[in-house]
N, C-alpha and C positions, 0 to 999 in steps of 0.2 A: 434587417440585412438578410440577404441567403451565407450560410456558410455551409465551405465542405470540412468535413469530418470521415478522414483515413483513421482508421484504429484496425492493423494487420494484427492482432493476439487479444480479440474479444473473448475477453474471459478475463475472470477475477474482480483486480481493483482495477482492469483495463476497463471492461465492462461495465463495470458499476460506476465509473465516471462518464463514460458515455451515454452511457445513461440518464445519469442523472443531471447533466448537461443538459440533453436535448430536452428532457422532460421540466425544466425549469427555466431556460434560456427564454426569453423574449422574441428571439431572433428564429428563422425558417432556417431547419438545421438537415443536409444531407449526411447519412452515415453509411458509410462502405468499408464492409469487414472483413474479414478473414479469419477461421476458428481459432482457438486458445491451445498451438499446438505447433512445434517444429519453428523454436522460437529465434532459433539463426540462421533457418532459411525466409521465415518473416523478414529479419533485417537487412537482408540483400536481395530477396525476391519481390517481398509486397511494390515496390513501386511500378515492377514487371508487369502486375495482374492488374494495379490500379489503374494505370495510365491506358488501358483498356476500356475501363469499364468505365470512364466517364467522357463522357463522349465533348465536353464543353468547361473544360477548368477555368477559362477566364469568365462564364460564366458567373459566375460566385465572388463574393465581397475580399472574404478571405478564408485561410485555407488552418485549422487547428490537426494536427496529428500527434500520435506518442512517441515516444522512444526508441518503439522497436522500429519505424519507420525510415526507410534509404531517402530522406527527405531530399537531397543534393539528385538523386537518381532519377527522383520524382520530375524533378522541376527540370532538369538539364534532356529529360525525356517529354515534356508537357507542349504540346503546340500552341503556338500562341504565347499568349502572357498567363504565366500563375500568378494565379491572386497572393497577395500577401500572406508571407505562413508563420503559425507560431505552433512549435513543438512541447508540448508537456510531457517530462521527465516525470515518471514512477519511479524509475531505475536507471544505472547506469551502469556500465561494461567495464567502466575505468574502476570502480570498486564494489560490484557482485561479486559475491564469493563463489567462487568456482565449487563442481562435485571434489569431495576428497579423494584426490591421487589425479586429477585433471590440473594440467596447464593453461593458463590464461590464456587466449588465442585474440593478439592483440587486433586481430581484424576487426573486428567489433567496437574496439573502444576507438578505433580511429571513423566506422561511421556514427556512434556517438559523432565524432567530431566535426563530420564533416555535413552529419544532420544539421548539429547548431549553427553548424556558418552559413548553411544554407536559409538557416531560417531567418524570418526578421524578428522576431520575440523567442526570445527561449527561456518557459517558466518551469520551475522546481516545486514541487511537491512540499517544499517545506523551507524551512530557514536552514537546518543541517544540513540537509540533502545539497542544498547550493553551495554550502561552502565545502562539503566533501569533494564535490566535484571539481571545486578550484585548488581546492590543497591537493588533490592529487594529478591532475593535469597536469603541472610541469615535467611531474618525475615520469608522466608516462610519455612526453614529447623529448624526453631525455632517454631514452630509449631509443630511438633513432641513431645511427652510427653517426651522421652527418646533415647536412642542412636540413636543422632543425626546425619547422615555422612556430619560432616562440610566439611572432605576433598574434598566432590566432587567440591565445589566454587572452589575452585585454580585447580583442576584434568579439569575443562572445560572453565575456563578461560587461561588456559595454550594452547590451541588449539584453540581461540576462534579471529575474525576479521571481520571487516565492509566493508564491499563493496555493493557498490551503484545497482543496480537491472539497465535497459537499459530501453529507451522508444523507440518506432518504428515509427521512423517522417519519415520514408520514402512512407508511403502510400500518402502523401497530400502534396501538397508544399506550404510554405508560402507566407501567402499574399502581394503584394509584395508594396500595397499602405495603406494609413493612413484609419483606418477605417472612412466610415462613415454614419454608423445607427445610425437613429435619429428615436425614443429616444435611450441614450445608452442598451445596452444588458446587462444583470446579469444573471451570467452564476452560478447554484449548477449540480456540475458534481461527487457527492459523493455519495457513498452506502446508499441503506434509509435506514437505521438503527437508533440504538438511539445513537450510541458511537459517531456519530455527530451533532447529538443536530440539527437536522435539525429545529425546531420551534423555540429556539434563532434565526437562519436564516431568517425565514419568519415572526416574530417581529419584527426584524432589518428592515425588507423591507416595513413592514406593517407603523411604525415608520417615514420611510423617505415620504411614501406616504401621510399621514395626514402633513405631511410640503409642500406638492405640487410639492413634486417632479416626474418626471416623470420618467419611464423610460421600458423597456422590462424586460420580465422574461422566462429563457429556464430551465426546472428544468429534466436533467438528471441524468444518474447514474441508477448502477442496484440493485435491489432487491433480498435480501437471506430471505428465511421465514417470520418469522413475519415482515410486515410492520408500520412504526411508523403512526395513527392516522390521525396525522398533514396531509397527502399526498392526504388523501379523501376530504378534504376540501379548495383545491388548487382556484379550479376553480372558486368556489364563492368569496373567498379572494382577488382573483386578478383581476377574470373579464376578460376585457379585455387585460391587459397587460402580463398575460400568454399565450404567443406564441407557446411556444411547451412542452409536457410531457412525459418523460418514455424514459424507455432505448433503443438506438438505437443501433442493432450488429452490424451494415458497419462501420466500424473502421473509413474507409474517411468521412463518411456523419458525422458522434461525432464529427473528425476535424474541417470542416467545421462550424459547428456552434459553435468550439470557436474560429476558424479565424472571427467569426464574432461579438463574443463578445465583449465586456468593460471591465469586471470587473468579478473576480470569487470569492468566499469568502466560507471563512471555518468557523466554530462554532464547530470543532471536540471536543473532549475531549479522542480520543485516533488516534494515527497519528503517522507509525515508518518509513515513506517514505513520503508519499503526492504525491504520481503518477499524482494524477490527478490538484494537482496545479502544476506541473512540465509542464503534457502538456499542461494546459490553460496560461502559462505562455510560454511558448515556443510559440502560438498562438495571440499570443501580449495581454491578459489579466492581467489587473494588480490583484494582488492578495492581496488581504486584507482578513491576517490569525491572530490565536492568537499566542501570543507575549508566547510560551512555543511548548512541544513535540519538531518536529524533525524540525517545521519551521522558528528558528534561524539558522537552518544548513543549510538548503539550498535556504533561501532567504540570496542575499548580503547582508554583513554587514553594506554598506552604503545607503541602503535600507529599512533598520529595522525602520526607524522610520517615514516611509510611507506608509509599507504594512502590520507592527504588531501593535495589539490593544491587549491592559490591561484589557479594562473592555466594557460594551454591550454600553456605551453611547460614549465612543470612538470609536466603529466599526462604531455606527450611523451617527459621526462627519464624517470619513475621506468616509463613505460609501455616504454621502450625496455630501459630496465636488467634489468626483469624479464624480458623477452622473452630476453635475450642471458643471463642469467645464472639460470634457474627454479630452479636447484638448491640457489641460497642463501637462499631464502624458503621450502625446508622446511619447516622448526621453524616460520616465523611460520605457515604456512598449518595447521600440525599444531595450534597454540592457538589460530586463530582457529575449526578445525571445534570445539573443544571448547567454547571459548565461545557459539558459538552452540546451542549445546543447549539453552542455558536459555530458549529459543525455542519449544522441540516443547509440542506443545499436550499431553502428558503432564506438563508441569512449569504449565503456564501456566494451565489448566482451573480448578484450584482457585481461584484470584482470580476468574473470572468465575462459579463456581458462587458464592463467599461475595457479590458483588456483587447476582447474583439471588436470594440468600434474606434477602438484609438489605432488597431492593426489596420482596419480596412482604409481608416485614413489615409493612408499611407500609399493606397492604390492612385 
């Protein structure tokens, strides 16, 4: 099949799906982007620039874009017939957490809404991520003073499914012996933003260090606009045990320094995949995340009560035990790189190719 592929906020985990889509897909895949940058005028603009720039939309079998995309805008602007579209949800508007001290600007969660209606498939990122979006869609259609369209809830939950996004473990191969960097490595491989609460993070670490613990600190992940505070004052904090800073592009060399990691750890408070505990745990990283979002789903369940924490004094417990003792989470870090394989976009490709040929059917 040819398909098109709109992705208006190429960058991140927007990017690296598109990516590794087209690099795995079966099917002739067009992709038309727009940078990782000015991400609410993306969601009412990009359909403005796209509808430009492709000179023949019914060309094409059918049509896959993301979230941030004015999908309804697209299509009601497209000459001709657009091909069948299905939209994949990273994120949602209806429950992103806003900066602290900003109001929700419901403009946004209503073209979420009127994306999905527009679309003929609307898939989610995960099993969480889909039911967050339904649990809280009524209370945001209750928001409205008056004629409310409840019917759309069932109109896009009727078309609506989770499947898993792919990671690209073929650039790097795994390590093939037990680590051993002394002191252990603590890897933050997450966007600096504040939806991750990156300073719980470096409290936590701050915490284990006035206990005399030792250990390294690699503080990756990349940055979109405002940066939170916490990240100017790294260096003083840590001293010497911050090894390295800032975001790395060679996709191998990122590898790498979680094949060399310990331990990765999250303090998100929004998370509808966790890519990047996927791949620090496929890197023999054990992952110590919070005990809610989408990392009950895909840490194992016989797992759950060594790599999720309730509250900040239990991250510090199991953060410190690790640290002091790496050698006995072996074997767990050995089943978690295995589990996470079923991640690589060599196992995961096929759901999204059966996805777009069941959509083009439909042309």
């Amino acid at each position: 099949m040819r398909l098109l592929f709109l992705e208006p906020f190429y960058g991140g985990s927007h990017r690296d799906f598109a990516d590794g889509f087209i690099k795995y897909s079966k099917h002739d895949v067009d992709l038309y982007i727009l940078p990782a940058r000015f991400w609410k005028w993306r969601m009412r603009g990009a359909a403005l620039h796209f509808i430009h720039q492709i000179k023949d939309p019914s060309a094409y079998d059918a049509l896959i874009c993301s979230d941030l995309m004015g999908l309804a805008d697209f299509k009601a602007l497209c000459p001709g017939r657009c091909p069948p579209a299905m939209v994949y949800f990273h994120e949602n508007q209806l429950t992103y957490p806003v900066q602290p001290g900003a109001i929700r600007d419901a403009h946004f969660g209503f073209t979420d809404i009127t994306t999905a209606l527009a679309a003929d498939r609307v898939v989610f990122n995960s099993n969480t991520h889909l039911k967050d979006f339904f649990q809280h869609l009524p209370g945001f259609i209750r928001m409205m003073p008056d004629y409310r369209p409840n019917w759309v809830i069932e109109n896009i939950r009727a078309k609506s499914a989770a499947c898993y996004p792919g990671c690209d473990f073929s650039l790097t191969e795994l390590p093939a012996q037990q680590k051993t960097s002394k002191p252990p490595l603590v890897i933050w491989n997450h966007r600096w933003e504040h939806d991750k609460q990156p300073e719980l993070f470096f409290n936590a670490l701050e915490t284990a260090a006035k206990k005399g613990i030792d250990f390294r600190l690699a503080v990756l992940g990349e940055a979109f606009g405002k940066v939170p505070s916490v990240f100017k004052s790294l260096n003083s904090r840590f001293k010497e045990k911050l090894i390295h800073i800032g975001y790395d592009q060679d996709k191998a060399a990122y590898f790498e320094w979680l094949a060399a990691g310990t331990v990765v750890v999250s303090t998100a408070i929004q998370e509808n995949f966790g890519i990047s505990i996927v791949e620090a745990a496929r890197f023999g990283c054990i992952p110590l995340v919070p005990n809610r979002l989408v990392y009950p789903e895909i840490i194992p369940d016989e797992l759950h009560h060594l790599c999720l924490y309730d509250t900040f004094e239990e991250l510090v417990t199991k953060l410190s035990d690790l640290l002091v003792h790496p050698s006995a989470y072996t074997a767990i870090s050995r089943q978690l790189a295995e589990e996470m394989a079923a991640y690589d976009w060599r196992h995961r490709i096929a759901a999204f190719d059966q996805l777009l040929e069941a959509l083009a059917a439909l042309r």
